[in-house]
Structure formats: structure tokens, C-alpha cells
C-alpha positions in Angstrom: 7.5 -100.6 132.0 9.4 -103.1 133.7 8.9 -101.6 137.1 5.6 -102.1 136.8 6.1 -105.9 136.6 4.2 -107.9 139.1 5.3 -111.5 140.5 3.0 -114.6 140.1 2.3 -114.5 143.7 0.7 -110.4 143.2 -1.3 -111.4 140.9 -2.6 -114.8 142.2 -3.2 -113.1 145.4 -4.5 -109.3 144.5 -6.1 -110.2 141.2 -8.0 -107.6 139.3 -6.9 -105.0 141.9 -3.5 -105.0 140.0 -5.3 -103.8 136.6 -5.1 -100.4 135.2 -7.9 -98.7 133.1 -7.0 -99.8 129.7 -8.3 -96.2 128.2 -5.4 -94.3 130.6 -2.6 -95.4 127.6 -4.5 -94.0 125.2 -4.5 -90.1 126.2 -3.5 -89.0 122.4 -6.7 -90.5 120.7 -9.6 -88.2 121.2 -11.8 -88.5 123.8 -16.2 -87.9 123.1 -18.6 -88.2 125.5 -22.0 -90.1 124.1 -25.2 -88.8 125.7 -27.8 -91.7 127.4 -29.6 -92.9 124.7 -26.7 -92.9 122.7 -24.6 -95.2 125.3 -27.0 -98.2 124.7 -27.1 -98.0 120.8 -23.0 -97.9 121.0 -22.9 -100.8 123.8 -24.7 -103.3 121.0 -22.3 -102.2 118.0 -25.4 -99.5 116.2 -23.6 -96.3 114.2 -25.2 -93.5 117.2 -25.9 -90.1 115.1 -24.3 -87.3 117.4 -25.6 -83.5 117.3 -21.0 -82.6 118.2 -19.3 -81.9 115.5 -18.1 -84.5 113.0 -14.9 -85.6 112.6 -13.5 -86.9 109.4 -14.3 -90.4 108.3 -12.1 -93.0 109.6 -11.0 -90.9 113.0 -10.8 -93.5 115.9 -11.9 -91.9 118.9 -12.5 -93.1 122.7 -15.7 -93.1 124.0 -17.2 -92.9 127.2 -20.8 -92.1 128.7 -21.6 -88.9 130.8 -19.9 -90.2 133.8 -16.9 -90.7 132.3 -16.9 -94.6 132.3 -14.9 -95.9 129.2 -17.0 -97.6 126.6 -14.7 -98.2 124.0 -13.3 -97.4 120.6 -15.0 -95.8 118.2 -14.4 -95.1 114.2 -16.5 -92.0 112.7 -18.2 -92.7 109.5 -20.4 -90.3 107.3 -23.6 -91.4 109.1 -22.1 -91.1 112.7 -19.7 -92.7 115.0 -19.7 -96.5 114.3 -18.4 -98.8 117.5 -14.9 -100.0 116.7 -14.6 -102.2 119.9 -17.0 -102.3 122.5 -16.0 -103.1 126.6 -18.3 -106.4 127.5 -19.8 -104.0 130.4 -20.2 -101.1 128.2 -23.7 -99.7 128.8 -24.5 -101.2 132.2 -23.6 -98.3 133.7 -26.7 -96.2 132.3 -28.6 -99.3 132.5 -28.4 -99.8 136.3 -28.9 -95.9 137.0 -31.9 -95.6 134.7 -33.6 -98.8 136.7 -33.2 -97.3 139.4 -34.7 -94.3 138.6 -37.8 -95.7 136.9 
């Protein structure tokens, strides 16, 4: 959307603050939330084995941990949901919470 549009100056002087979540143009493709241990395999590209319901092979899907922080796109396969694309901070979020907890 045009009106949306932001000069060269904006950008060069707000930056990042300009940028909108990625996942917020996507509400039409599902939306799962991965459990902990799950969050960690999906951030380094492993097939995570969910106990939801499957979906049919091929379904993309958007994924996100238990907080609600996007992780990325996933595809579901007959073993589980395989990571289609993967965020390069996906994962850090659970990371950081768990070392601080242990």
C-alpha cells in the first residue's frame, strides 16, 4: 500500500522501527503453536513430531513458540511438521528463557 510508503530519509533515520512483523500478512495460512522442545528442533530445520492433530501432507502452516513469537513456515509431512523457512532468530527466544531458568 502506497500510503505506507516511507521516504529515504525515514528509513535512514528510524531504521528497523519502520518494519512490520512479516507473519501479520499472512493471517489466512494457519497458525500452530510448537511446544519448548519442539521450538529448538524446528529452529535448526529437524521434522518436530507433534501430539495436535495432523494436517494433510503438504499444508504450509505458520509457526510460532508458546509465547507467540513467529518462528517461521512450516510444511506438514507424514512424519510431522517439516521447517519450510526458518527466522535467523528463531529459537532464541526459548533459549534465553531456559538459561535463565537453569
Amino acid at each position: 500500500e502506497l500510503n505506507k510508503a516511507h521516504t529515504l530519509e525515514d528509513i535512514k533515520a528510524q531504521g528497523a522501527a519502520l518494519l512490520e512483523p512479516v507473519d501479520q500478512h499472512m493471517p489466512f495460512i494457519e497458525a500452530v503453536r510448537l511446544p519448548a522442545p519442539a521450538v529448538a528442533d524446528f529452529a535448526i530445520g529437524r521434522t518436530v513430531v507433534l501430539p495436535m492433530a495432523q494436517r494433510p501432507t503438504g499444508t504450509i502452516v505458520r509457526a510460532y513458540d508458546e509465547q507467540a513469537h513467529f518462528l517461521g513456515m512450516g510444511r506438514w509431512q507424514a512424519n510431522g511438521l517439516r521447517p519450510a523457512k526458518v527466522l535467523p532468530d528463531a529459537g532464541t527466544h526459548v533459549a534465553a528463557r531456559q538459561s535463565t531458568e537453569g
